[in-house]
C-alpha positions as CSV (number, residue, x, y, z in Angstrom):
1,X,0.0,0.0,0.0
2,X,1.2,3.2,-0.8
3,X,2.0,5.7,1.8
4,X,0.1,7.8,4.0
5,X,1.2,11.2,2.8
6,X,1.5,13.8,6.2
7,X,0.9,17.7,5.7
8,X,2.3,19.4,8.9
9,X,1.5,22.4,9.9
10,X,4.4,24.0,12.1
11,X,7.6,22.5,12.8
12,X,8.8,24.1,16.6
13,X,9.2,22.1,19.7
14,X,6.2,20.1,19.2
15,X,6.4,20.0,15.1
16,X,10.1,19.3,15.4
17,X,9.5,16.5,18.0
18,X,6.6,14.9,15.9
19,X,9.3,15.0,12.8
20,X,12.1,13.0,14.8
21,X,9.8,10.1,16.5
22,X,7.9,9.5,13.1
23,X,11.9,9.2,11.7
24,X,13.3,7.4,14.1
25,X,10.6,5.2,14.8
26,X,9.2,4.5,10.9
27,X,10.1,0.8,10.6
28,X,8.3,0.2,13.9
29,X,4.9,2.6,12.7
30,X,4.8,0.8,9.7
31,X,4.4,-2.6,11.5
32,X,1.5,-1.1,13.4
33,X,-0.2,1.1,11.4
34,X,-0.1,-1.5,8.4
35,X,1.8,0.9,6.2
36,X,4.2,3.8,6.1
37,X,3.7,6.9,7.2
38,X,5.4,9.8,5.9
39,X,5.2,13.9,6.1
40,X,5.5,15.0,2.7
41,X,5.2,18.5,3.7
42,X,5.9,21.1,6.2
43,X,4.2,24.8,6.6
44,X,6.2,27.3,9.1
45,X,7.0,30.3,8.3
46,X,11.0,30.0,9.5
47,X,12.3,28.2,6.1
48,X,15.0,27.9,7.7
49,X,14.4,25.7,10.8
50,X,12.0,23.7,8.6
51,X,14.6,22.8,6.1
52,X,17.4,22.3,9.0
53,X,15.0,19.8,10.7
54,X,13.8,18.3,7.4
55,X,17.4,17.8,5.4
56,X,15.2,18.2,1.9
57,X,13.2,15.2,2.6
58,X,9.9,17.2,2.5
59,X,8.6,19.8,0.2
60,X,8.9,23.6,2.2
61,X,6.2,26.1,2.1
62,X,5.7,28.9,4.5
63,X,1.5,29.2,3.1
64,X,-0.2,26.8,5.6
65,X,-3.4,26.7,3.4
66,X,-1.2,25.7,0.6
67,X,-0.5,22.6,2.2
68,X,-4.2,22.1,3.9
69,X,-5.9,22.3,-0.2
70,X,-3.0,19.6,-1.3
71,X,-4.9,16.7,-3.3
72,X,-1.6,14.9,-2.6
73,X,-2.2,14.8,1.1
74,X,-3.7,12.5,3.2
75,X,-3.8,13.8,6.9
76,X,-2.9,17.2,7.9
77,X,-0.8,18.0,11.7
78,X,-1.9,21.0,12.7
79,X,0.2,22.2,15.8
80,X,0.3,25.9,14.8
81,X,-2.1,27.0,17.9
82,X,-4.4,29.7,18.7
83,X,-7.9,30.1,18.0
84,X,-7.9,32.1,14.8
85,X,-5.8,31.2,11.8
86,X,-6.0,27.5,13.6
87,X,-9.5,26.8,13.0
88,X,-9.4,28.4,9.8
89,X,-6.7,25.7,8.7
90,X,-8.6,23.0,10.8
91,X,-12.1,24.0,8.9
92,X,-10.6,24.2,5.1
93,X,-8.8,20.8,5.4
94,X,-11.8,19.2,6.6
95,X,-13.7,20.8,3.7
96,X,-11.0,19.3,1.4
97,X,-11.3,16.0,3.3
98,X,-8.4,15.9,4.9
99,X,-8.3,13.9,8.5
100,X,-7.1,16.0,11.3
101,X,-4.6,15.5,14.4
102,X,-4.1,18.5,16.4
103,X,-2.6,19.1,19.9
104,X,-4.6,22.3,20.2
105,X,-6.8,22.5,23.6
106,X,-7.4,25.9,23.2
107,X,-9.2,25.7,20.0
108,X,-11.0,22.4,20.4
109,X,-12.4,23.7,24.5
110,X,-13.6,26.9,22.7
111,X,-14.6,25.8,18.7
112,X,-14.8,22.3,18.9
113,X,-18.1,21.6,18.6
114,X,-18.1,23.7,15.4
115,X,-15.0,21.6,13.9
116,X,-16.0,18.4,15.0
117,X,-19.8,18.9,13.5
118,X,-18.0,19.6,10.1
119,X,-15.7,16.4,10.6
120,X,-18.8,14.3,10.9
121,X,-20.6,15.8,7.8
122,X,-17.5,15.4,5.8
123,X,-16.9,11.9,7.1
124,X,-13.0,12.5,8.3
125,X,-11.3,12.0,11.6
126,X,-10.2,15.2,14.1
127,X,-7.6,13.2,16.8
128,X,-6.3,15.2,19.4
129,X,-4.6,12.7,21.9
130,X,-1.8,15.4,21.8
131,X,-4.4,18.2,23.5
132,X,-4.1,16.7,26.9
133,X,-1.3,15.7,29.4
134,X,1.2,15.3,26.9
135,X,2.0,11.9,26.2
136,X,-0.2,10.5,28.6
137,X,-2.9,8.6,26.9
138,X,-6.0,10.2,28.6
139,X,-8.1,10.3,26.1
140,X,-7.6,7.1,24.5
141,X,-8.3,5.6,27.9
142,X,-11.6,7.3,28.4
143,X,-13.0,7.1,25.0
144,X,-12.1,3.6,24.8
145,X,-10.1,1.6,27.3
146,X,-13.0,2.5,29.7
147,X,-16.0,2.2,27.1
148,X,-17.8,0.5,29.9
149,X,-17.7,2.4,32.7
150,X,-19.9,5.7,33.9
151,X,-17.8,7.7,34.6
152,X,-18.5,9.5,38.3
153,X,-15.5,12.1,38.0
154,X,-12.6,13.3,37.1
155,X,-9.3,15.1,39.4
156,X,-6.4,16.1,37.3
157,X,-3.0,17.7,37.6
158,X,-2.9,19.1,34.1
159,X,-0.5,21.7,33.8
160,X,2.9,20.9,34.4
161,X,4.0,24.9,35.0
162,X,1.9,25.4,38.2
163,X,2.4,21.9,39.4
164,X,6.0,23.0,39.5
165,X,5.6,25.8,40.9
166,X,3.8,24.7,43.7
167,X,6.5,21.7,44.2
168,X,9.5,25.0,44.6
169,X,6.9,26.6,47.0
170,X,6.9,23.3,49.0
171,X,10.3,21.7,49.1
172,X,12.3,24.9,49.0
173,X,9.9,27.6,50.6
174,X,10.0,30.0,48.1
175,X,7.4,32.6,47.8
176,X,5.1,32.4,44.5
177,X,6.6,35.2,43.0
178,X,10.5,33.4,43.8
179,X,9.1,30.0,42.3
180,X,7.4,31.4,39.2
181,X,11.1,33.0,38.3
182,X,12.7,30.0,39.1
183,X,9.9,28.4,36.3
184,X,10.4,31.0,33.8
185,X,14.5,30.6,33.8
186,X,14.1,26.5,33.2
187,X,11.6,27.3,30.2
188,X,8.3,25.5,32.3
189,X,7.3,28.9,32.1
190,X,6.9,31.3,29.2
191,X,7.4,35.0,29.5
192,X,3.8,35.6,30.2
193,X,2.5,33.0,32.3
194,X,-1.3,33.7,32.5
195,X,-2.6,30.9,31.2
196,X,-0.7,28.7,33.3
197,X,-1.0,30.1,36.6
198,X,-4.8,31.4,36.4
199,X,-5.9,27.9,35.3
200,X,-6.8,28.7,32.0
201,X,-4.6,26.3,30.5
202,X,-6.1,23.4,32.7
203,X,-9.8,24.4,32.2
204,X,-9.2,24.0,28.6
205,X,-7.8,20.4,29.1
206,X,-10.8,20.1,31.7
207,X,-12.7,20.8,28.9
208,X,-12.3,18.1,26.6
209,X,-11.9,15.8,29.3
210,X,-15.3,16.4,30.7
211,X,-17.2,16.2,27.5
212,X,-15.6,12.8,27.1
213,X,-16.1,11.5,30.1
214,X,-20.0,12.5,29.8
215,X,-21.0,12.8,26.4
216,X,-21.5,16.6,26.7
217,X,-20.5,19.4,24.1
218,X,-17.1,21.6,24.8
219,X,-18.5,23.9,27.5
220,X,-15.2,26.2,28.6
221,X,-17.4,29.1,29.3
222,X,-18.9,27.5,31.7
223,X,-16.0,26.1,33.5
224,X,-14.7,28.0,36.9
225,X,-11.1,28.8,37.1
226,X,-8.9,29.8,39.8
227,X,-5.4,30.2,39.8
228,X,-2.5,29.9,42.5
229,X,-0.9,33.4,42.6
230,X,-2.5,34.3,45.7
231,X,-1.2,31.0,47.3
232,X,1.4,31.7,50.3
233,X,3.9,30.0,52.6
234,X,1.4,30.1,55.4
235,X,-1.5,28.0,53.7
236,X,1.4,25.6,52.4
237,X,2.7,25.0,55.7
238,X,-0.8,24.8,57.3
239,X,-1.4,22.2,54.6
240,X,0.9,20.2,55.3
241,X,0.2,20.0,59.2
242,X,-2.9,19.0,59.0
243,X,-2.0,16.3,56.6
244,X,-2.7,17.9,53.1
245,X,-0.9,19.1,50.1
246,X,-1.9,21.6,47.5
247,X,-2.4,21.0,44.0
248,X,-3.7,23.0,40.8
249,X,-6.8,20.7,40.0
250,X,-9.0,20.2,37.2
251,X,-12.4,18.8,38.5
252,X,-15.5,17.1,36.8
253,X,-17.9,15.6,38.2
254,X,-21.6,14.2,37.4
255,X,-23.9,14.6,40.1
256,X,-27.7,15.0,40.5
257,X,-27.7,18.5,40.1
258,X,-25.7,18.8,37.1
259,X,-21.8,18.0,35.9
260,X,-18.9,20.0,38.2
261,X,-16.6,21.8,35.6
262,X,-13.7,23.4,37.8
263,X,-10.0,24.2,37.8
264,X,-8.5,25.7,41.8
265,X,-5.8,25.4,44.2
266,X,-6.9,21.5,46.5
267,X,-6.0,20.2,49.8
268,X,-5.3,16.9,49.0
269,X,-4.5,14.1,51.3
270,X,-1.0,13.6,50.9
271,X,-1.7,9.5,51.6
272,X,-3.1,9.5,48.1
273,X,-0.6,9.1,45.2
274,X,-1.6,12.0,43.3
275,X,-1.1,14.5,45.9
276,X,3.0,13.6,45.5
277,X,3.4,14.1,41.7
278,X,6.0,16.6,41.8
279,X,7.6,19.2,39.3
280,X,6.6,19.2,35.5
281,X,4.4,15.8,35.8
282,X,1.1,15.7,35.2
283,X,-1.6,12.9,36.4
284,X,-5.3,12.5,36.1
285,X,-7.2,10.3,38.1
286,X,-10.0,8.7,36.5
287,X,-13.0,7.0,38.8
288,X,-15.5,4.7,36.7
289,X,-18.1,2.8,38.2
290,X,-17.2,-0.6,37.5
291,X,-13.4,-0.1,37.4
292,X,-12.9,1.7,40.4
293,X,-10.2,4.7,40.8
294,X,-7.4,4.6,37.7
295,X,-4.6,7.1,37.8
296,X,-2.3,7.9,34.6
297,X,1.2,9.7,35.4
298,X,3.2,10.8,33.0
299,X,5.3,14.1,31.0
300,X,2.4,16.3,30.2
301,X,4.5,18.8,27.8
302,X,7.8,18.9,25.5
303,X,8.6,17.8,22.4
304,X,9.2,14.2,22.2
305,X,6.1,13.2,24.9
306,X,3.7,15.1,23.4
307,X,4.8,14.2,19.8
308,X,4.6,10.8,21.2
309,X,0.5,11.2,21.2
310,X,0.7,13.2,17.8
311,X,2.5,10.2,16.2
312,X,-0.1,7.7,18.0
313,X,-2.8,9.5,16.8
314,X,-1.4,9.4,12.5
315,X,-1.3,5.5,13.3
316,X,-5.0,5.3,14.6
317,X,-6.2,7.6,11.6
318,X,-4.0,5.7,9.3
319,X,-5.7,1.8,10.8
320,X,-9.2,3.9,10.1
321,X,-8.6,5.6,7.4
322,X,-10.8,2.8,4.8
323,X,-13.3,2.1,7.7
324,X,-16.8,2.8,7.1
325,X,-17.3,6.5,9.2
326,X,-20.1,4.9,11.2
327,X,-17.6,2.2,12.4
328,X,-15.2,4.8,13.6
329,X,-14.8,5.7,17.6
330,X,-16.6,9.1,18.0
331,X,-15.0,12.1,18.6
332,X,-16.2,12.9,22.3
333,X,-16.7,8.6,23.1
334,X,-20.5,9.0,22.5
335,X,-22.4,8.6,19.4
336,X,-23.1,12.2,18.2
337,X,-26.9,12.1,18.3
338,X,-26.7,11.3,21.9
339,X,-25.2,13.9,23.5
340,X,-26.2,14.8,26.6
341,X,-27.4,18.0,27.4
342,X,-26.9,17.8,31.2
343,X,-25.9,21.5,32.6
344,X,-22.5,22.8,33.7
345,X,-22.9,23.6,37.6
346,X,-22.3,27.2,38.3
347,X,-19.4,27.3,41.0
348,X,-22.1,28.6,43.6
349,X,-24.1,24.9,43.5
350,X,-20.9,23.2,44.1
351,X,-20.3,20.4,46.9
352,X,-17.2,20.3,48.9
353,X,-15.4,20.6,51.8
354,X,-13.6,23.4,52.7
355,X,-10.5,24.8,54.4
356,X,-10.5,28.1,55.6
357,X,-7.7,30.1,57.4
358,X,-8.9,34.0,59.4
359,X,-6.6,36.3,61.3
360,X,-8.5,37.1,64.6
361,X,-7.7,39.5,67.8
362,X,-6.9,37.1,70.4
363,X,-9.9,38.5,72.7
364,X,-12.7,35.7,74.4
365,X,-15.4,34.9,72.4
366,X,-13.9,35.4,68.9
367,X,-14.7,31.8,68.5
368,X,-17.7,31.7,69.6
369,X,-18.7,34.2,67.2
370,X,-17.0,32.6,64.4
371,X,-19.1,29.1,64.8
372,X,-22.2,30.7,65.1
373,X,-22.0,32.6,61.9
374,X,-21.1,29.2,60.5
375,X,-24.0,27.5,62.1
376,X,-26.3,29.6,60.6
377,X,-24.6,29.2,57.0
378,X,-25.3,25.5,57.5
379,X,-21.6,24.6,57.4
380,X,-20.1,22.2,60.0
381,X,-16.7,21.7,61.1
382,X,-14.6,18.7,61.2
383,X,-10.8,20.0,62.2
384,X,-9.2,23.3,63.5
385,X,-5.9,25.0,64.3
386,X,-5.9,28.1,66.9
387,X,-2.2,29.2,66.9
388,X,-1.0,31.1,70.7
389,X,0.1,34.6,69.5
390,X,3.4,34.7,70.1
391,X,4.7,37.3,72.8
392,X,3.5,41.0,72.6
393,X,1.0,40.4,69.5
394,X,-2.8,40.7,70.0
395,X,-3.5,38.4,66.9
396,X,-3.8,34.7,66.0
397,X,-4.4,32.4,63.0
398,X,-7.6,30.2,63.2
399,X,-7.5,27.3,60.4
400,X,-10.8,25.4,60.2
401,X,-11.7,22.5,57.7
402,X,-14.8,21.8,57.1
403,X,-17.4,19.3,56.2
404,X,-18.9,19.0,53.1
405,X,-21.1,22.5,52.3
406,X,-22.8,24.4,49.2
407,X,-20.1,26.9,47.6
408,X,-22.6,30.1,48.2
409,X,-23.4,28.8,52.0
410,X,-19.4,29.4,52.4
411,X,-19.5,32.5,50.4
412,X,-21.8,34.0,52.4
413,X,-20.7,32.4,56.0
414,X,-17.1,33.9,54.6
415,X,-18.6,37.4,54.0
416,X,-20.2,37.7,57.4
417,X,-16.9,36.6,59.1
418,X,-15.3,39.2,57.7
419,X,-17.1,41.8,58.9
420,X,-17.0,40.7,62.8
421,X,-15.1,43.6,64.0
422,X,-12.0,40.9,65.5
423,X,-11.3,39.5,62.2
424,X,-8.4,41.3,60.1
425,X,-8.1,41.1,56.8
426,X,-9.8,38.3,54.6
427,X,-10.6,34.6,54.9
428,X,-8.1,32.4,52.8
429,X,-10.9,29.8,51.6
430,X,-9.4,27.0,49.7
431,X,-11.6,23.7,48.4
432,X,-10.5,19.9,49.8
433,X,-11.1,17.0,47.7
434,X,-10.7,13.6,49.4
435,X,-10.3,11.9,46.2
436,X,-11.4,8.4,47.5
């Protein structure tokens, strides 16, 4: 069989990766996917890399639609980015029936309904292991290693950056600002970090995680994010006492109510495995109801891991590429007429538990006061911490954790706190996950 003739589109870290594994490991694809695959042309606008990387072994162009509208090209690798000349690509391929692989979360969180309802009409493939944790085969797993299962949710470390960060803020002590720097000058970081540290990044993984897991459309307007800038030493350390780490989560759950779509800072019992991936790692644990808890660990970012999942994903479109459409795993698990339309939970009718740190005036009575405002909010607690001010200071830190309560009861138990006239300052309030 002749073979499978590769269009990619950008050739930096991820592009340049994706090049070297499909070289090195050709003899090896071919035995799996049945026949050779090969990338008969590159788009990037630096010639130069591109024809460095490539030694003349694949026509050049810097015109990425050029390559897209080939009739002499089979699948096209988009790992350009963004959300604009991206989808533009992604769309006029499809509409020149080109399959798709594409390790762009951003795009598919926010238009991938749109690109994967034109996929379907045109009968061609969009994979996107690459979008997600790397080389870690999430979404392989969920659309099809755990077919059977419901799944009942979803906790993720999914961005390597913050996870790091909050591994410096732990094992060294740094402060947030002294960790971040210390991300930025090993390149875990890039020069603007917002879409790291604020959880963007992570909701848009979170994204596409939950609307596999349920059967739901891409949703990221409706998922909360929180980042971990405002995280400090104190809460770390507090953490850590009481038998808890903090971790950057993504969170999706089904419940009753509706299907939890989150991303915040988490206490995390540091018995369970996740809550000690360290560094640049990323891990999702998976809980299906026949399967129990499953946990995958592995690189989420870098060139070779994540061209690992780009290169997976040109054999599984390559195996497919002759089946019958309707034979073909669907692109978010479930069969595209039966999506769910179950709705995203705004943050306020979320379920957890809760930890919650308060600078008081050490005066009788504070805690008194303090309970019976959270009495009346319907919140309970299960644990707390009353430090003894040290000598000459008239203040103390009070760390309570909670049982489980609504997200607005704890806004509003929070709110009244604050305004007791021996509390300084505002309520740290950070969510706990058990995980079990």
């Amino acid at each position: 069989m002749r073979p499978i003739r590769v269009g990619l589109l950008g050739i930096g870290t991820v592009g340049g990766g994706t090049w070297d594994v499909l070289s090195r490991n050709a003899d090896e694809i071919q035995r799996r996917a049945g026949r050779a695959i090969q990338i008969t042309q590159v788009a990037d606008k630096d010639l130069a890399r591109s024809k460095k990387i490539t030694t003349g072994k694949a026509k050049l162009t810097a015109d990425a639609f050029e390559v897209v509208r080939a009739k002499d090209i089979d699948i096209v690798v988009e790992l350009i980015g963004g959300y604009t000349v991206a989808k533009d690509l992604q769309l006029e391929a499809i509409r020149h029936g080109k399959h798709v692989v594409t390790a762009n979360k951003a795009l598919l969180a926010t238009h991938g309904n749109e690109i994967f309802a034109a996929a379907q009409k045109k009968g061609v493939m969009v994979a996107f292991e690459a979008a997600v944790a790397g080389g870690v085969p999430i979404i392989k797993a969920l659309r099809e290693g755990l077919t059977a299962n419901r799944i009942e949710w979803i906790a993720g470390i999914i961005n390597g950056t913050s996870n790091f960060i909050l591994s410096e803020m732990r094992e060294k002590g740094l402060s947030f600002d002294a960790a971040l720097k210390e991300a930025q000058s090993r390149g875990y970081a890039e020069a603007d970090p917002t879409f790291d540290i604020e959880g963007i990044d992570a909701a848009h993984k979170l994204t596409i995680l939950s609307a596999i897991a349920f059967g739901i459309p891409m949703q990221f307007k409706r998922a909360y994010t929180e980042g971990i800038a405002k995280l400090t030493q104190e809460d770390i350390r507090y953490a850590e006492e009481l038998g808890y780490r903090i971790k950057l989560l993504g969170i999706t759950k089904k419940t009753k109510k509706g299907i939890e779509l989150r991303v915040h800072p988490t206490l995390v019992p540091t018995r369970r495995l996740i809550a000690n991936v360290e560094g640049v790692m990323n891990a999702i644990l998976v809980n299906g109801d026949a399967v129990g808890p499953t946990l995958y660990y592995g690189a989420g970012a870098g060139s070779q891991p994540t061209a690992s999942a780009v290169v997976a994903d040109l054999v599984d479109v390559t195996r497919l590429i002759t089946a019958d459409p309707e034979h073909r795993v669907p692109h978010l698990a479930f069969q595209p007429d039966q999506l769910s339309d179950t709705p995203v939970l705004a943050i306020q009718d979320v379920e957890t538990s809760y930890y919650l740190r308060m600078r008081v005036l050490d005066r009788p009575g504070v805690l008194a006061d303090i309970t019976r405002v959270l009495a009346d909010c319907k919140i309970s607690i299960e644990a707390m911490v009353q430090r003894e001010p040290g000598e000459g200071e008239s203040q103390v830190d009070i760390v309570m954790l909670t049982h489980r309560a609504l997200e607005k009861n704890v806004e509003q138990a929070t709110a009244r706190i604050e305004r007791l006239d021996t509390v300084t300052g505002n309520i740290v309030r950070l969510r706990m996950e058990e995980l079990l």
